[in-house]
C-alpha positions in Angstrom: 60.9 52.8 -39.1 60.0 55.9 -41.8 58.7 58.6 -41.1 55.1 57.4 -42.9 55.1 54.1 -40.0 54.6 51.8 -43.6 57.8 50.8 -44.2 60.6 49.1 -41.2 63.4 47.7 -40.6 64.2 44.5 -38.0 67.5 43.4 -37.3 67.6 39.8 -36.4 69.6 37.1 -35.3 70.3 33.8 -34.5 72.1 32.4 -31.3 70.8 29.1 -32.0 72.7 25.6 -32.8 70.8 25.5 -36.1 70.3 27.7 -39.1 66.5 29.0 -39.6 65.2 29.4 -42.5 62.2 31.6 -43.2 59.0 30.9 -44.9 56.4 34.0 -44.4 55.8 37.3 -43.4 52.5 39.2 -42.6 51.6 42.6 -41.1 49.3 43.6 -38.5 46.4 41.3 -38.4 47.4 38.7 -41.0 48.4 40.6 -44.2 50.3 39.9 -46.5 52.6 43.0 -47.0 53.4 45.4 -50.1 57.5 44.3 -50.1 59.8 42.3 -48.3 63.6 41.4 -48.1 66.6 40.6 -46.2 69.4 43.2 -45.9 72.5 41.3 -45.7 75.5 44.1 -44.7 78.1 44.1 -42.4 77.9 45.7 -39.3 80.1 48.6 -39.9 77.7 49.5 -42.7 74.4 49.1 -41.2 70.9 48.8 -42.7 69.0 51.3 -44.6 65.2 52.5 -44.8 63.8 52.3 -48.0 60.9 50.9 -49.8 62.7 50.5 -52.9 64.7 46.4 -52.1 65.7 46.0 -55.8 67.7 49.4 -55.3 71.1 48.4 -53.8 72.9 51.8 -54.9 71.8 53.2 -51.4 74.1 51.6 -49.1 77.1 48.4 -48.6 74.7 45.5 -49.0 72.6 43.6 -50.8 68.6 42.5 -50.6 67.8 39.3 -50.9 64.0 37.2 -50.7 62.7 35.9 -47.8 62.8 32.4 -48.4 66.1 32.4 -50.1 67.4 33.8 -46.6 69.5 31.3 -43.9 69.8 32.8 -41.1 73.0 31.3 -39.7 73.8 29.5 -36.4 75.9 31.8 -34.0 74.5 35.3 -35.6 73.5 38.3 -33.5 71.2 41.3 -34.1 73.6 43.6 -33.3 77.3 43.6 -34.6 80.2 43.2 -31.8 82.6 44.9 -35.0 82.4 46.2 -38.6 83.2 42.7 -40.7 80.6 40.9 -38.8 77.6 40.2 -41.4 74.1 41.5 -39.9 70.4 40.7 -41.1 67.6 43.3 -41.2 64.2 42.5 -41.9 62.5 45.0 -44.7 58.8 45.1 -44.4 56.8 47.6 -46.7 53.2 47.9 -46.0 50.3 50.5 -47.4 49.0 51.2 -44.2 50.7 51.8 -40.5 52.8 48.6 -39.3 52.2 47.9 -35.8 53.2 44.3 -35.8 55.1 41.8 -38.3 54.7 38.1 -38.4 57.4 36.0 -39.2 57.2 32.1 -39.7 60.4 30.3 -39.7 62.0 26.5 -39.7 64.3 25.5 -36.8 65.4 21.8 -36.4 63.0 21.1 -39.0 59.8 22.8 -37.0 57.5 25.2 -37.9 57.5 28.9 -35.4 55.5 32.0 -35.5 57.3 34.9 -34.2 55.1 38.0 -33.5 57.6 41.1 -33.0 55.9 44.5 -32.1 56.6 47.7 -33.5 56.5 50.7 -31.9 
């Protein structure tokens, strides 16, 4: 998280059969935040915090949208070694984040996952 609480990083994965694929993201109580992106890195790399996700200068990875995003089958949130390919979550909000929102598709069904932020 920065230093301001408006902009954070989640690292997410997938232990699942299937890929997910994600459709939305909102802050706090339903809105719809300033920025989002995936940061797609390997894990010997790690993510960065920055409100800037056209920027890719700053670090090993890239940004990509939302729903452009698969989060593959067999994927974990944190890396067992460097070549393993992580995903953070960038949110970017104007005011304090205290919760994000995520809907996703798994086996073809709709999920809303509520992850806190503290």
């Amino acid at each position: 998280m920065s230093e301001s609480d408006e902009t954070v990083v989640i690292s997410l994965g997938n232990k699942g059969m299937q890929d997910i694929y994600f459709t939305d993201v909102h802050v706090n109580s339903d809105e719809p935040p300033k920025e989002t992106a995936f940061q797609v890195v390997e894990g010997g790399s790690g993510f960065v915090i920055s409100d800037n996700f056209q920027d890719e200068d700053e670090f090993e990875g890239h940004f990509q949208p939302i729903k452009r995003t698969v989060l593959r089958a067999g994927t974990d949130s944190v890396p067992y070694d460097d070549e393993d390919i992580i995903y953070g979550l960038s949110v970017s909000s104007g005011e304090r984040i205290e919760k994000v929102k995520v809907t996703y598709e798994y086996f073809g069904l709709r999920f809303l996952k509520e992850i806190s932020v503290e």
